[in-house]
C-alpha positions as CSV (number, residue, x, y, z in Angstrom):
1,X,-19.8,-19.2,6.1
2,X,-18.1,-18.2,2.8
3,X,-14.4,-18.1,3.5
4,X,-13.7,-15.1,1.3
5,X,-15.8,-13.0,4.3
6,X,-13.9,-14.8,7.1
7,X,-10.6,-13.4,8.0
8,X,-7.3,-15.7,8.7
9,X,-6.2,-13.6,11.4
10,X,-3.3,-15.6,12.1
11,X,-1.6,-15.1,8.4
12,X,0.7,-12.4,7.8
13,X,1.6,-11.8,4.4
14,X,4.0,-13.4,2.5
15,X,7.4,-12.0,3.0
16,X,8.2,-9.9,0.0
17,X,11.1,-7.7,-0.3
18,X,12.4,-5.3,-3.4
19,X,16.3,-3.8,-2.5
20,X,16.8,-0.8,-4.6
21,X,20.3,1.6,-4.3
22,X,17.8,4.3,-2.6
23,X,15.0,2.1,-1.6
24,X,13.8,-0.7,0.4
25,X,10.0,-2.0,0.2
26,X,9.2,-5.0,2.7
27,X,6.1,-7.0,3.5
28,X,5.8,-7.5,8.0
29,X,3.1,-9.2,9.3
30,X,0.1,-7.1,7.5
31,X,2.0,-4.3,6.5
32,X,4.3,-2.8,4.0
33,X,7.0,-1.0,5.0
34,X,8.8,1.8,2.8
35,X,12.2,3.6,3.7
36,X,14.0,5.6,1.6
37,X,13.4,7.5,-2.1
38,X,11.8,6.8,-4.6
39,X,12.7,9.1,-7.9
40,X,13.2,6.7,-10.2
41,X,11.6,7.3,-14.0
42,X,9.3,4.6,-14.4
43,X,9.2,3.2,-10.6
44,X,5.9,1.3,-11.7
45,X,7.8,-1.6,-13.4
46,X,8.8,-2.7,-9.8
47,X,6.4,-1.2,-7.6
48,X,3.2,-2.7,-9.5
49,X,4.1,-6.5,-9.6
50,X,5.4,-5.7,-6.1
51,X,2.0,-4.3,-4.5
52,X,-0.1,-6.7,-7.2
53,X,1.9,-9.8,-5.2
54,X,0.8,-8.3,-2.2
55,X,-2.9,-8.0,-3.3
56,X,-3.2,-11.7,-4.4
57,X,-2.0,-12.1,-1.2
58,X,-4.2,-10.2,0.8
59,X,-7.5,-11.8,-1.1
60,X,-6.2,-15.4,-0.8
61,X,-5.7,-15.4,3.1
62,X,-9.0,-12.9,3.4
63,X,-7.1,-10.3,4.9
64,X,-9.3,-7.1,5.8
65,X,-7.2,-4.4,6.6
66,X,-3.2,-3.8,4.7
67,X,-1.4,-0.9,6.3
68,X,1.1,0.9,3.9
69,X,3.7,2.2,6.2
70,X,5.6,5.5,4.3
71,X,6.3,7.1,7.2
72,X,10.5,5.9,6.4
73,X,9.9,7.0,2.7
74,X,11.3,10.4,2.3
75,X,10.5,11.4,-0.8
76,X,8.5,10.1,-4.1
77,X,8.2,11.3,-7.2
78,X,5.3,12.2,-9.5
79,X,5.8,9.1,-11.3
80,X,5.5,7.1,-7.9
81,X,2.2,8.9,-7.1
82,X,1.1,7.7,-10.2
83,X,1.8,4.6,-10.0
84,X,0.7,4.2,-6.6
85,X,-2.8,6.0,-7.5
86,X,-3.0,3.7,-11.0
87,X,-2.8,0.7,-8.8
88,X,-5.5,1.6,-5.8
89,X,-7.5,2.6,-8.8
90,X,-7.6,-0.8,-9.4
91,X,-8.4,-1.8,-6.2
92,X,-11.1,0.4,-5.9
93,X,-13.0,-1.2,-9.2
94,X,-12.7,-4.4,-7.4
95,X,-16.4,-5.8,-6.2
96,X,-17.3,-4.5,-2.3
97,X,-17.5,-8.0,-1.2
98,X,-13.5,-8.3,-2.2
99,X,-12.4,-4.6,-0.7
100,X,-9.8,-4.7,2.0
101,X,-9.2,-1.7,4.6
102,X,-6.1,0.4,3.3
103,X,-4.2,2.4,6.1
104,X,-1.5,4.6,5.0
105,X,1.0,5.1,7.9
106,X,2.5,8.5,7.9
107,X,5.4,10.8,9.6
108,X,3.4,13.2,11.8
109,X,6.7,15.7,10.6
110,X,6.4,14.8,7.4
111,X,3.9,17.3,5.2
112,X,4.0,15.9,2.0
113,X,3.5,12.5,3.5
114,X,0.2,13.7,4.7
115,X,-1.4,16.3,1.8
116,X,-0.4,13.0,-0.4
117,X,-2.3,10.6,0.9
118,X,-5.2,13.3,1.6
119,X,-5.5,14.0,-2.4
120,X,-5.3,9.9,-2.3
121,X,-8.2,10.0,-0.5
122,X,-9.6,12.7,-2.3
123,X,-9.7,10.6,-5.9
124,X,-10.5,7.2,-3.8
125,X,-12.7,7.8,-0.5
126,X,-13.4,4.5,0.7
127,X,-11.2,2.1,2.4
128,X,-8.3,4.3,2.3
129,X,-7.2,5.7,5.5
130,X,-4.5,7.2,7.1
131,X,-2.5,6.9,10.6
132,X,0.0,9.6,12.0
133,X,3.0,8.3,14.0
């Protein structure tokens, strides 16, 4: 069997951590984990390489499902959303074969955590989900 279709389901991700004054984005077992704000102007030139580390990652260990855990994140900015959208466009050009599952954890109080990841789902539909907590 190819090994690209057989998951390592013993392999968490590779612990991966970016510290910002507002802002702390972390890598646990199969998940990334956001807390905090993030407003900065051009957040992309640390949250791309971050979550394009995290990628390789996933493909290299044939990981089949990342969850993305912003249920601690209390706000982002338009420039965030941008960001984050710019890179799961990317994701989504990748070839089917190579296509992980993509949870989005959310705050069950949190609206805009929800109607953000809906319109997320709304420009990419497949294998991007979301989880209320």
């Amino acid at each position: 069997m190819n090994n690209r279709n057989k998951e390592n389901k013993d392999h968490p991700l590779t612990q991966r951590e970016i510290l910002r004054e507002k802002l702390i984005i972390r890598t646990k077992d199969r998940s990334i984990i956001m807390y905090g704000i993030i407003d900065d102007q051009n957040p992309g030139e640390y949250l791309i390489p971050f979550l394009d580390k995290v990628h390789e990652n996933v493909l290299e260990h044939s990981i089949k499902a990342l969850e993305i855990d912003i249920s601690g994140l209390e706000y982002i900015n338009s420039a965030g959303i941008k960001d984050l959208i710019n890179w799961l466009l990317k994701f989504d050009a990748m070839e089917s074969d190579r296509k992980y599952k993509i949870t989005f954890v959310c705050d069950k109080l949190s609206r805009w955590q929800g109607l953000s990841v809906a319109m997320i789902q709304k420009i990419i539909p497949k294998n991007i989900y979301r989880k209320f907590i």
